[in-house]
C-alpha positions as CSV (number, residue, x, y, z in Angstrom):
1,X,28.9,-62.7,60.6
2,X,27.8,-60.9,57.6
3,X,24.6,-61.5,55.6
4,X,26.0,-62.5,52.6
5,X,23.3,-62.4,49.3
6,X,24.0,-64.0,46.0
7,X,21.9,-61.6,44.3
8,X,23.0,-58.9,42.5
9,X,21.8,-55.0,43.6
10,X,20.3,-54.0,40.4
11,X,17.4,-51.4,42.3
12,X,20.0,-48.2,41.4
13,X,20.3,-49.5,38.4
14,X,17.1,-50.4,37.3
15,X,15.7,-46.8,38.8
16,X,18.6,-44.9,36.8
17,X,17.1,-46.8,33.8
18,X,13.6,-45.4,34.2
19,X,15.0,-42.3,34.6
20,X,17.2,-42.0,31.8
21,X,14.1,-43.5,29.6
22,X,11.5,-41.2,30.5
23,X,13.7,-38.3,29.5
24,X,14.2,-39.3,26.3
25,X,11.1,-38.1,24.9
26,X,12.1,-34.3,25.9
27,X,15.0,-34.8,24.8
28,X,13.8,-36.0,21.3
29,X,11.1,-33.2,21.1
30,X,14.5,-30.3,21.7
31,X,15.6,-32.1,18.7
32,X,13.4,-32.3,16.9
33,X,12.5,-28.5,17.6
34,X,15.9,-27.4,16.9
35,X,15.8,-29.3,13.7
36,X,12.8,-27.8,12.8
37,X,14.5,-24.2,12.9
38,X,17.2,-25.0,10.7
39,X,15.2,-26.6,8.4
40,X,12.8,-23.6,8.2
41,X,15.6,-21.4,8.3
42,X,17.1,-23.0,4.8
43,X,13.6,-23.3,3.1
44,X,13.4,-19.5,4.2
45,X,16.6,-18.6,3.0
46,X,16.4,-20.9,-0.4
47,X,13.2,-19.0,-1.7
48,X,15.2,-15.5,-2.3
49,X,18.0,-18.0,-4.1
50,X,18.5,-16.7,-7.2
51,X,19.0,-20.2,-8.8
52,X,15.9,-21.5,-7.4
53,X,14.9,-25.6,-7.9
54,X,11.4,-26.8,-7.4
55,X,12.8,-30.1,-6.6
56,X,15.0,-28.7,-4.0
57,X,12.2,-26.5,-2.1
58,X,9.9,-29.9,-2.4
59,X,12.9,-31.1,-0.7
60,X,13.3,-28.7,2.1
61,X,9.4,-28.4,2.4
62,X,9.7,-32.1,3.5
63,X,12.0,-31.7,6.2
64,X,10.6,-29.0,7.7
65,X,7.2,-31.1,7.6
66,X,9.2,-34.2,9.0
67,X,11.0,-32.2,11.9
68,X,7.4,-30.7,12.6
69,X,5.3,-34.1,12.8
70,X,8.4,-35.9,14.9
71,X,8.0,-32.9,17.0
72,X,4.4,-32.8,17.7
73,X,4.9,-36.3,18.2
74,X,7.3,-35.7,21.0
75,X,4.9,-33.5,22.7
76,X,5.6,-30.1,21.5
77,X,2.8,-27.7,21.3
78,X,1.3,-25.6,18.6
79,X,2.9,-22.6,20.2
80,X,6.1,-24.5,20.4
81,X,6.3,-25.5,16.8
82,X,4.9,-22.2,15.7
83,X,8.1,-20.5,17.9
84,X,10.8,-22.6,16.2
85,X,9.4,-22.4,12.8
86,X,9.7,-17.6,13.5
87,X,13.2,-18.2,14.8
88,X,14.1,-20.3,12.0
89,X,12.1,-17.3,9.4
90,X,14.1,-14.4,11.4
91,X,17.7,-16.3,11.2
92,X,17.2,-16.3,7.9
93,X,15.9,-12.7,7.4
94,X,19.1,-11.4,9.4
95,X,21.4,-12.6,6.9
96,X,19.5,-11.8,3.9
């Protein structure tokens, strides 16, 4: 005969859980990094804008600063943030 359980297998499961959950802070920190480009890359491009709004730099000023903390938050180094913020600065230069 069989050896029959009543309980449900949930090891896989429970193990492809963990997994899935302790990727999520990389996962959050590319985000967050790749946010952090574009939003430099706008504030970068907006200061040669010939119809130039304090309000509106204050505005992209505080996204970059928000993409930066949630970063750094997420793990990304100095050298990380300090990378995303030059590629965001030379997207912008290219199509100026």
């Amino acid at each position: 005969m069989h050896d029959i359980t009543t309980r449900p297998r949930t090891v896989g499961l429970r193990t492809a859980i963990m997994v899935a959950i302790g990727q999520v802070p990389a996962q959050v920190k590319t985000h967050a990094l790749g946010q952090l480009t574009e939003a430099y890359e706008a504030a970068s491009r907006y200061v040669g804008a010939t119809d130039y709004d304090h309000d509106r730099m204050e505005d992209l000023h505080e996204q970059v600063c928000s993409w930066e903390a949630t970063a750094r938050r997420s793990g990304a180094t100095t050298s990380e943030i300090r990378a995303a913020k030059t590629a965001g600065g030379v997207r912008a230069a290219a199509e100026q």
